[in-house]
N, C-alpha and C positions, 0 to 999 in steps of 0.2 A: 326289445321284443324277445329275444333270446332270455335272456333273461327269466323273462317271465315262464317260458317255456321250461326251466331248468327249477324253477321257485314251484310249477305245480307237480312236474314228476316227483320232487321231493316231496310235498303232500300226501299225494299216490301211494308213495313209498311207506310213507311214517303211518299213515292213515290202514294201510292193507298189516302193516306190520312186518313187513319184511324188511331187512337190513338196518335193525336198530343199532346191534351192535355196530356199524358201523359207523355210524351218527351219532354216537358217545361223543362227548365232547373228552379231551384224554384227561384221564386221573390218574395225576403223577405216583401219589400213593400208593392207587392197588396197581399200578405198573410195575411200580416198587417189590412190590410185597410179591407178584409173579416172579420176576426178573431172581431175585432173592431168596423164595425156596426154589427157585430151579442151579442156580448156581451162587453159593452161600461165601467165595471168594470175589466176588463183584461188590462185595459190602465195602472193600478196601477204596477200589476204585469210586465207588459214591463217595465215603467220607474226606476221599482227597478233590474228588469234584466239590464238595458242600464248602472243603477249605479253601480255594483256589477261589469261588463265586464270593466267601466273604471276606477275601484279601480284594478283592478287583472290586465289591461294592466298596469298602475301606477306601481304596485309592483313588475313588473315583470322589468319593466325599472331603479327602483331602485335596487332592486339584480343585475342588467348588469352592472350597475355603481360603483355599490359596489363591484362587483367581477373585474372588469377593476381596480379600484385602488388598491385592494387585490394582484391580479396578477403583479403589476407594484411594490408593496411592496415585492414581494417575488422574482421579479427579482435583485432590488437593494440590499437584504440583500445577494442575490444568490453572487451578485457579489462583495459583503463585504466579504463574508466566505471567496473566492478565494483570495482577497488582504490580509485577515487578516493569511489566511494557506501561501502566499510566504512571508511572512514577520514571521511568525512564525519559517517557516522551516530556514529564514537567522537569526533568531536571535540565535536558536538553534545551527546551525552551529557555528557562532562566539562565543557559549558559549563552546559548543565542544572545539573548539580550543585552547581554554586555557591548555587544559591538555595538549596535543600535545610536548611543550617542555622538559613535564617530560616523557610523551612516546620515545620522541626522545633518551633522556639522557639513558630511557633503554636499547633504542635497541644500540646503542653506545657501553653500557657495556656489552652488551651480546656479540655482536662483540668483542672486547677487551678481554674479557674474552675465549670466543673461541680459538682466537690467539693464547694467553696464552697457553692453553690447549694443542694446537696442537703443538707448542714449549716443553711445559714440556712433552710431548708424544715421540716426537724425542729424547729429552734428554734418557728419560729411555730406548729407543729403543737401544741408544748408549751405558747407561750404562749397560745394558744386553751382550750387543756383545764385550764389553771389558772385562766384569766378566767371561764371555763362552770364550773367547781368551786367557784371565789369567790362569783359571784353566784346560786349553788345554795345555798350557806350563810348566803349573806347573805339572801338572801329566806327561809329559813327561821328564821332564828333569830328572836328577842324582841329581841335586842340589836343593835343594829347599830353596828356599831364603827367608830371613826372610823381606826383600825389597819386594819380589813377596805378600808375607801373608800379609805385612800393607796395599799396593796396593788396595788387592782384597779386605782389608774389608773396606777400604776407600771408596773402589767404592758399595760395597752393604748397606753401610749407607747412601751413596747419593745416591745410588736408592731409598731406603728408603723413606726418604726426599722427591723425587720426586712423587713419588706415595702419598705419604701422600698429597701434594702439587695440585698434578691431584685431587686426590679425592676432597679437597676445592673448587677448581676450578669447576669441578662439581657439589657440592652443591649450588655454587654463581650460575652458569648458571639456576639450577633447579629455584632455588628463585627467580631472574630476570626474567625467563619465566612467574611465575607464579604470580610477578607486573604487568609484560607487560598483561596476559592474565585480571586482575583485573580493566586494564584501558584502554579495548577495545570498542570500542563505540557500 
């Protein structure tokens, strides 16, 4: 609103005619040309001002020139860093992959080994249920045989055996895991 109020006095103003010279927009020139016959030593100091305005537009067109190739240098290295990181990440990879056949080779034996295990597991499971079957027949019967007694302790030395056997077996998987975990990328 104010505003508005300041936009019509000026109207008022231009319109009555009063205060034009003030409402001149400035003219450097007959500024000049005032300034200049009234004291004719102020020429010095313009011509050192006109040289100083066309040294600082110079320098200022030099910086734009200098910062445009700056900026054209810092996109092409931009776009070096990106070819030199896909070419880094594939070389890394191919170097990775070297290991890979000996990782392979572990996990293989840890599988194999497992198998193992789960076979000598059933074994013992077996020879339990034949040792608890023997000494179910042997406690019951009249007769105890001396057949029956080699049997059962044949069958609790290969149990034996077999547990001893699980246990190795489990220490190879433990160690195996803990290659495979040593050669994890």
């Amino acid at each position: 609103m104010n505003k508005m109020y300041v936009c019509l006095i000026m109207c008022i103003f231009i319109l009555c005619g009063c205060g034009m010279e003030g409402l001149q927009f400035f003219n450097k020139s007959s500024t000049e040309e005032k300034v200049l016959s009234a004291d004719k030593d102020f020429k010095d100091v313009l011509d050192k001002k006109k040289d100083v305005d066309e040294r600082v537009r110079y320098r200022r067109e030099e910086y734009q020139n200098e910062k445009r190739k700056l900026q054209d240098k810092i996109k092409d290295i931009q776009a070096q860093i990106v070819m030199e990181k896909k070419q880094a990440d594939m070389d890394i990879k191919s170097i990775k992959a070297e290991i890979d056949p000996y990782r392979q080779k572990i996990n293989e034996q840890i599988k194999d080994a497992v198998a193992q295990t789960k076979y000598v597991r059933d074994n013992i499971k077996r020879h339990k249920q034949a040792i608890e079957a023997l000494e179910r027949l042997n406690g019951k019967s009249d007769i105890k045989s001396e057949k029956w007694g080699e049997e059962l302790l044949n069958l609790r030395k290969s149990l034996s055996s077999e547990e001893m056997t699980l246990s190795q077996l489990n220490e190879k998987i433990n160690l195996l895991k803990m290659k495979r975990g040593l050669l994890r990328r």
